[in-house]
C-alpha positions in Angstrom: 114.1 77.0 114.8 113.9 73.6 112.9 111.4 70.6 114.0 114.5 68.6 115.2 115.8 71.4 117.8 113.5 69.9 120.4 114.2 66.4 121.8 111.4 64.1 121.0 108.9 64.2 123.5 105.0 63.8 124.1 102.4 66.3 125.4 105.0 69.3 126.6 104.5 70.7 129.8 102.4 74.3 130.8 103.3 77.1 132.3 100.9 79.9 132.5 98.5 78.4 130.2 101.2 78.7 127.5 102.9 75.4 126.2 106.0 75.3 124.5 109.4 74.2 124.1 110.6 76.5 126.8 108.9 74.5 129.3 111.7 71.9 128.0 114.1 73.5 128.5 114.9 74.3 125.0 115.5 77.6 123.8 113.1 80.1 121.8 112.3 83.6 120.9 109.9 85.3 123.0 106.3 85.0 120.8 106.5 89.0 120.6 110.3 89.3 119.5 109.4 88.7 115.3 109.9 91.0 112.7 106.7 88.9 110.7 104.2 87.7 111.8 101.5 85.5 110.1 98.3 84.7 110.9 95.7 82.3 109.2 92.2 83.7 108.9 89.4 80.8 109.8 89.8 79.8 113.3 92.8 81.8 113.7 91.4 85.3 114.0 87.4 84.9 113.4 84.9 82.1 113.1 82.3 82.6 110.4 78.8 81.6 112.1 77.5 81.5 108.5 77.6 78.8 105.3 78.2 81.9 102.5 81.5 80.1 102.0 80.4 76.1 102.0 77.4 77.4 99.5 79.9 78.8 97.6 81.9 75.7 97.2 78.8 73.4 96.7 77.9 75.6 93.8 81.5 75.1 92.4 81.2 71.4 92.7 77.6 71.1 91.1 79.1 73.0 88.2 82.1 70.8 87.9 80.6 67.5 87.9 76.8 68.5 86.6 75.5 67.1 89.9 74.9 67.8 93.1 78.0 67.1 95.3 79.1 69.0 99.2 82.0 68.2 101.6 81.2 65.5 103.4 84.4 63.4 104.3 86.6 66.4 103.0 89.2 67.5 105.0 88.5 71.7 104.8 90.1 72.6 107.5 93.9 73.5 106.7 93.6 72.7 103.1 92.9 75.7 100.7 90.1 76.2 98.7 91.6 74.4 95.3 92.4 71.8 97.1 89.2 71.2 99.2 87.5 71.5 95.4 89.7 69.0 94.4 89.4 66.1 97.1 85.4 66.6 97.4 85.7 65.6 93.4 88.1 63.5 93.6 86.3 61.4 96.5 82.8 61.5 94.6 84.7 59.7 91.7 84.7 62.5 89.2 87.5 62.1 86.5 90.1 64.7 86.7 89.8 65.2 82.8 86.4 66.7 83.5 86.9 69.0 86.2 90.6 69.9 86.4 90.0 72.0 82.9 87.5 74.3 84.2 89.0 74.5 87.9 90.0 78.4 87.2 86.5 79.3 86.6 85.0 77.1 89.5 87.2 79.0 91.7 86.5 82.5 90.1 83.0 81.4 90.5 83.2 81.2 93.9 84.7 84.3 94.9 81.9 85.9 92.8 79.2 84.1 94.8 80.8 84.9 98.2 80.9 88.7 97.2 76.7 88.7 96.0 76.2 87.1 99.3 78.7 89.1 101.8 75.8 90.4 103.1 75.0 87.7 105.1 78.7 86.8 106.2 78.5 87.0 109.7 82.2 87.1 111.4 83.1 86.7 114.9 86.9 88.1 116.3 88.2 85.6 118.3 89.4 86.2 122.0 92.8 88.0 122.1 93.0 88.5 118.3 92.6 92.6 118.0 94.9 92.6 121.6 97.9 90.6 119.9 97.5 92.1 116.5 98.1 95.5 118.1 101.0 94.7 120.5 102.5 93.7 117.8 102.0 96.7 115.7 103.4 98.7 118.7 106.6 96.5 119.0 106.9 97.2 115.2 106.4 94.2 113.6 105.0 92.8 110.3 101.8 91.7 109.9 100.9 89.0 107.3 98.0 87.2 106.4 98.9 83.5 105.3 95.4 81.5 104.4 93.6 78.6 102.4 91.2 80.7 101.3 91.2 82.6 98.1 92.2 86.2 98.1 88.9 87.8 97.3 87.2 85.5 99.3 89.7 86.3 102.3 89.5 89.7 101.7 85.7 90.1 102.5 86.0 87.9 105.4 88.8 90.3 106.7 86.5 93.4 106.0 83.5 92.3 108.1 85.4 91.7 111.0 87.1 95.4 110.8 91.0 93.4 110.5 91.6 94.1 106.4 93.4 97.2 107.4 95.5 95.8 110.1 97.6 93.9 108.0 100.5 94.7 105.9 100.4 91.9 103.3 98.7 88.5 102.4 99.3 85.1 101.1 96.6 83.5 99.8 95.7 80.7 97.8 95.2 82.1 94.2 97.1 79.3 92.0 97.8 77.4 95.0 96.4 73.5 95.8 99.0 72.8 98.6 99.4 75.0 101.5 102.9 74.9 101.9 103.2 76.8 98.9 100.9 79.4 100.2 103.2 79.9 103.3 106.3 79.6 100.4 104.7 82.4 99.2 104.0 84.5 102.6 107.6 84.0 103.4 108.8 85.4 99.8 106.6 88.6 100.6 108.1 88.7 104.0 111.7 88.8 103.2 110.8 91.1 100.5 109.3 93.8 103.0 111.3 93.0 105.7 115.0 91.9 104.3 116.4 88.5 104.1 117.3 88.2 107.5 114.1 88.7 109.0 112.6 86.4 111.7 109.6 85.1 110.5 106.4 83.1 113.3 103.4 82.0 112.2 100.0 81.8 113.8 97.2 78.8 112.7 94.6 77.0 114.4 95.5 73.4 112.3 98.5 70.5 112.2 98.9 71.6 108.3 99.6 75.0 109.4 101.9 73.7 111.8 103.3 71.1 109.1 103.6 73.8 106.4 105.5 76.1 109.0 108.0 73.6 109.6 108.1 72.6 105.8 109.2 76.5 104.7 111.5 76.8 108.1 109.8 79.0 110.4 108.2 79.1 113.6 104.6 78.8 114.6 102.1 79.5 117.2 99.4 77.2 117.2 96.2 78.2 119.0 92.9 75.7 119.6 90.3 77.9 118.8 89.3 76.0 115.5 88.1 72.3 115.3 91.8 70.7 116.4 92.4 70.4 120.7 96.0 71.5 122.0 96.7 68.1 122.6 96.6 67.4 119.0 97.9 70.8 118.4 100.6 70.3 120.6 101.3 67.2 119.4 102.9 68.8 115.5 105.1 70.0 118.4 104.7 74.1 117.7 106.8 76.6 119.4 103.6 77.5 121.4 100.5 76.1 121.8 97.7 77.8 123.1 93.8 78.1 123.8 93.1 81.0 122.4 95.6 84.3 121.8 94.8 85.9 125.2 97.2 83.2 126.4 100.2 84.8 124.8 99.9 87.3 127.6 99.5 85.1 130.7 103.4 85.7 131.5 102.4 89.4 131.0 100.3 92.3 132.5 96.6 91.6 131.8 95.5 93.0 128.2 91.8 93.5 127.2 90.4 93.2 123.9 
């Protein structure tokens, strides 16, 4: 389903707790009927309660520009983790000539700071996560992991929540600045597992995940369980748009985590 199926329209109507297109009237395939499924890591299925990740990239920028530097006024969330390196340097003025050289080992850095501290990661599941993640299994389907952050740094956030193992496959950003071409990548993998043919939903808790989504032709559940609302969720005009995953089942029996 392409962004111009729907007919233009502002905050869609609710039904159940579950917003989407099919409260227009406009046609879809049931959230559960995929053969992939992708999900985004922070704010999609966990919160991290700790800063093991933000030290990580304050340490990266203090050794790419030889000063002390964080993310303030640095979009993080729905970027990936080149890219957030790149607009905190870029907005603190740093020529690229200096930093864009030694980027690769900024960002190796990092994953080698995040795995001396994973210790102290400290991951919460988010509501509905392990109950969706295994209906889906059950109906057969998929799983992906489609994310900003690196893949070693992913990884370890994956583990301490006990989800690593649920998942078939993973995009992540190694080599990537954009996240579109992370999800390019996610969908490659996915049609390589699953055949050319296969129907293909993603799950993220940010308009670029919704954006990117649209931008590689699939379809995408947006959930408000990060930093964005469903009204500015729902306004990137997802196929769904919930607050949180327990939603997908409102139309269904009750399912506890």
């Amino acid at each position: 389903m392409n962004e111009g199926d729907a007919p233009v329209v502002s905050v869609p109507a609710r039904n159940n707790g579950l917003a989407s297109r099919a409260a227009l009237g406009s046609p879809r395939r049931p959230w559960d009927d995929y053969d992939v499924c992708l999900f985004d890591i922070d704010g999609t299925l966990m919160l991290c309660k700790d800063a093991v990740h933000y030290h990580a990239f304050c340490a990266a920028l203090r050794m790419l520009s030889g000063r002390p530097l964080d993310l303030t006024g640095v979009t993080a969330h729905g970027n990936t983790d080149a890219g957030i390196l790149r607009d905190a340097l870029l907005l603190a003025g740093v020529p690229e000539s200096l930093w864009r050289p030694r980027i690769a080992e900024a960002l190796d850095g990092m994953c080698a700071f995040v795995w001396e501290q994973r210790k102290q990661i400290c991951g919460e599941v988010l509501p509905g996560v392990r109950s969706v993640l295994g209906h889906l299994r059950r109906r057969g389907v998929l799983l992906g992991v489609v994310t900003g952050n690196l893949e070693r740094i992913g990884r370890i956030k994956l583990e301490c929540c006990g989800l690593e193992e649920c998942f078939d496959f993973g995009a992540y950003s190694d080599g990537c600045e954009c996240r579109t071409e992370v999800f390019r990548n996610a969908v490659a993998q996915a049609r390589s597992l699953a055949g050319t043919q296969a129907t293909i939903c993603s799950v993220g808790d940010t308009p670029a995940d919704v954006k990117a989504a649209r931008e590689v032709g699939i379809d995408v559940i947006a959930v408000a369980t990060g930093i964005h609302s469903e009204e500015q969720l729902q306004a990137e005009r997802p196929d769904f748009c919930v607050a949180n995953l327990r939603q997908l089942f409102a139309s269904r029996a009750s399912v506890s985590d």
